[in-house]
C-alpha positions, 0 to 999 in steps of 0.5 A, a space after each residue: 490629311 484630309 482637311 476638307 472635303 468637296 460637297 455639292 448638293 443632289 437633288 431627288 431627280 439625281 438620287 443615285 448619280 455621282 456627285 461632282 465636286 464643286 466647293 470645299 466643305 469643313 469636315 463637319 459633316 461626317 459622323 459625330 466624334 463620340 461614335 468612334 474612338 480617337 484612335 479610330 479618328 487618328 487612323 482614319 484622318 492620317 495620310 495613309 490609305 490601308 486597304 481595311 480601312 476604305 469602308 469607314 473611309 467612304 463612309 465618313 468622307 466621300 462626296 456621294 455619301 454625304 450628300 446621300 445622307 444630307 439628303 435623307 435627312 428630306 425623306 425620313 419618314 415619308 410615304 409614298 405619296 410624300 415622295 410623289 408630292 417631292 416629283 410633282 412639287 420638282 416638275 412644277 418648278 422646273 415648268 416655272 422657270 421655262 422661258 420660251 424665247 420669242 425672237 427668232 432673230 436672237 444668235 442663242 434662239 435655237 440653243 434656248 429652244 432646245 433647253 426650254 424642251 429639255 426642260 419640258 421633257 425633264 417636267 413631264 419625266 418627274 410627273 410620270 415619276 409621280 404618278 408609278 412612285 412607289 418609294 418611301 423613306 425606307 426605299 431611299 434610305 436602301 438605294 443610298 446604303 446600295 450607293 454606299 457598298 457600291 463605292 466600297 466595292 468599285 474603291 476596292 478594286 480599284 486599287 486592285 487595278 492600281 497595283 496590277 498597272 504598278 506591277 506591270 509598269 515596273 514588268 515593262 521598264 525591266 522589258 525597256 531594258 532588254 529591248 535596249 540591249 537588243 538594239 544595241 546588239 543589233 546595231 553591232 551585228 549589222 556592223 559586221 553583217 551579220 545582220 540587216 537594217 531592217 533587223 535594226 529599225 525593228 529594235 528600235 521600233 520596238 522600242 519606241 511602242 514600248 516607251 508609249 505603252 508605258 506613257 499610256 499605262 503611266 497615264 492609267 495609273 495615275 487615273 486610278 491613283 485620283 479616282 481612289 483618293 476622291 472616293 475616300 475623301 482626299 483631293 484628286 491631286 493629293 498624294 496618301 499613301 497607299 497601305 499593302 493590300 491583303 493576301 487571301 489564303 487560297 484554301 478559303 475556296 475550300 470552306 465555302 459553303 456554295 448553297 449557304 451563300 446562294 441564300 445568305 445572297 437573296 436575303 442581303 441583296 439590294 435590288 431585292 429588297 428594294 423591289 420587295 419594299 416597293 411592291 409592299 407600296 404599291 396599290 396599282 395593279 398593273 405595277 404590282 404584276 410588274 414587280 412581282 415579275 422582277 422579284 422572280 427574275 430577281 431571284 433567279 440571277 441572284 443564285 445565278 450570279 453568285 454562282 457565276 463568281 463562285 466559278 471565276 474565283 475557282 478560276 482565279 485561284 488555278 491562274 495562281 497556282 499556274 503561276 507559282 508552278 511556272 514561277 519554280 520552273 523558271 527559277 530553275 531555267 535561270 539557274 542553268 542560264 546563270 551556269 552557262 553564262 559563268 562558263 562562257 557558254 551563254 551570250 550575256 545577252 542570251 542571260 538577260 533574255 533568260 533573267 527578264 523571263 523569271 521576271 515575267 513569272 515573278 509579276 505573273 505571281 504578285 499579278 495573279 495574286 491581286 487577280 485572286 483578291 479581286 475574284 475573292 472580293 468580287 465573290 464576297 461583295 454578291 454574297 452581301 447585297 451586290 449580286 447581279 439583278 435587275 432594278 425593278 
């Protein structure tokens, strides 16, 4: 259950940096209870994790977002010279609080001069941030929405990646098997000959790099496995339970309509947007050339971005459908494995060789399945606001 959450606070130099969890907050500050059903509530609070839920959950539980919006509570209705006043007021607290040491002879004298110029340097940072502001409350509020689908996305695919390093896992404990099979069988036929001791420190080697892929993989997974529950609002050492992930229908490809998206992309993009609200504040000369120079570039990689990702789920969907035909190949391969072995024709040895390779294609499938998801969502996510561009 999500019983708490972890809190700390941003300030307005950290605007969009992650946060990092410090103390346990109630689960107070999420979105009041009458804006949802208690249904809803009772699938969100549960201790499952399904895939169409991760939107509401960052939403309503993840540390970033919470802090994001405590924070915007400051800025709502700002102008651009309010926010400016917030980097000046900054700097001059922080000047406040330096303290030159004044004793060369002190063990922490270099350590305090060096955090008394960096403190500096941050001052003369947020003044200059000062001077070129060109935010106001809506331009806040659209970075933290951009924050916001960020982690929507990144959570997505991570646990993609999660189950991609589940698939691969179970791939190589099967491959662990037929590795020890293979030593085994190595060890009798040097018994008799018919092998060498190289033949059988080979076996073993290989062995012994397999079992540390696999500790590194276990390590990987279980990585991911933390970054997935902090960002929708569990503990990093808690353990929900991760629901199945969606199966895109290939045919989806077929009804996209490229040039549709290509503008839906410019009107929902982000960056764009931010850029254009903060070209409507400017008054400088020289910062308005500037950004009416990145709202150009803007444009152009956007198309160009989703046009990008267009072509790498095309590509996606032909490594599946590679996949599914070289899965029934196999199949049929096993089927004449299986005959032989029957017979006495094939070793048994020969016959697990030929089982882990249908193995290999049957992961090849589920992996280039979630290769496919992740294309299709990575596709979906530039349509609607993430597209590649630049920050003005």
């Amino acid at each position: 259950m999500k019983k708490n959450l972890q809190y700390s606070a941003l300030g307005l130099a950290c605007l969009l940096a992650a946060a990092v969890p410090v103390q346990a907050l109630a689960a107070t500050v999420v979105s009041p209870r009458f804006s949802r059903s208690e249904e809803e509530w009772a699938r969100l609070e549960d201790n499952t994790l399904e895939y169409d839920e991760i939107e509401d959950l960052i939403h309503e539980y993840n540390v970033t977002v919470i802090n994001n919006r405590t924070s915007y509570r400051d800025y709502r209705g700002d102008t651009p010279s309010d926010v400016a006043q917030r980097y000046r007021d900054a700097a001059s607290e922080l000047r406040d609080s330096i303290e030159f040491p004044t004793d060369p002879t002190e063990i922490s004298y270099a350590t305090m001069i060096m955090a008394a110029q960096t403190s500096e340097t941050m001052a003369k940072n947020l003044e200059k941030q000062a001077d070129n502001n060109v935010d106001d409350a809506q331009s806040i509020y659209m970075q933290y929405e951009q924050v916001e689908a960020n982690l929507v996305f990144n959570t997505k695919q991570n646990l993609i990646s999660y189950e991609q390093k589940l698939l691969t896992d179970q791939l190589s404990r099967e491959n662990r098997k037929l590795l020890e099979a293979q030593y085994q069988s190595a060890q009798v036929q040097a018994s008799v000959g018919n092998a060498t001791q190289m033949d059988v420190l080979n076996a073993k080697q290989a062995m012994e790099q397999l079992d540390s892929t696999i500790i590194s993989n276990e390590r990987d997974t279980q990585t991911l496995r933390q970054k997935i529950a902090l960002a929708t609002g569990w503990s990093y050492n808690a353990e929900p339970v991760f629901g199945e992930l969606p199966v895109i229908d290939l045919a989806v490809t077929d009804q996209i309509d490229l040039e549709a998206d290509k503008a839906k992309a410019l009107e929902e993009n982000y960056t764009l947007k931010i850029n254009k609200r903060k070209l409507e504040n400017s008054t400088d000369a020289a910062i308005r050339e500037n950004l009416e120079k990145t709202i150009h570039d803007n444009q152009q990689r956007i198309a160009s971005d989703v046009q990008t990702k267009y072509q790498s789920l095309l590509t996606a969907r032909a490594s599946y459908e590679l996949a599914i035909a070289e899965q029934a190949i196999e199949a049929q391969k096993l089927a004449a494995a299986a005959l032989r072995f029957q017979t006495g024709t094939a070793s048994r040895l020969e016959y697990q060789q030929e089982t882990y390779t249908m193995q290999e294609k049957d992961t090849a499938v589920e992996t280039s399945k979630l290769g496919f998801l992740s294309a299709w969502e990575t596709y979906q996510a530039a349509v609607k606001g993430l597209a590649s561009a630049d920050a003005g």
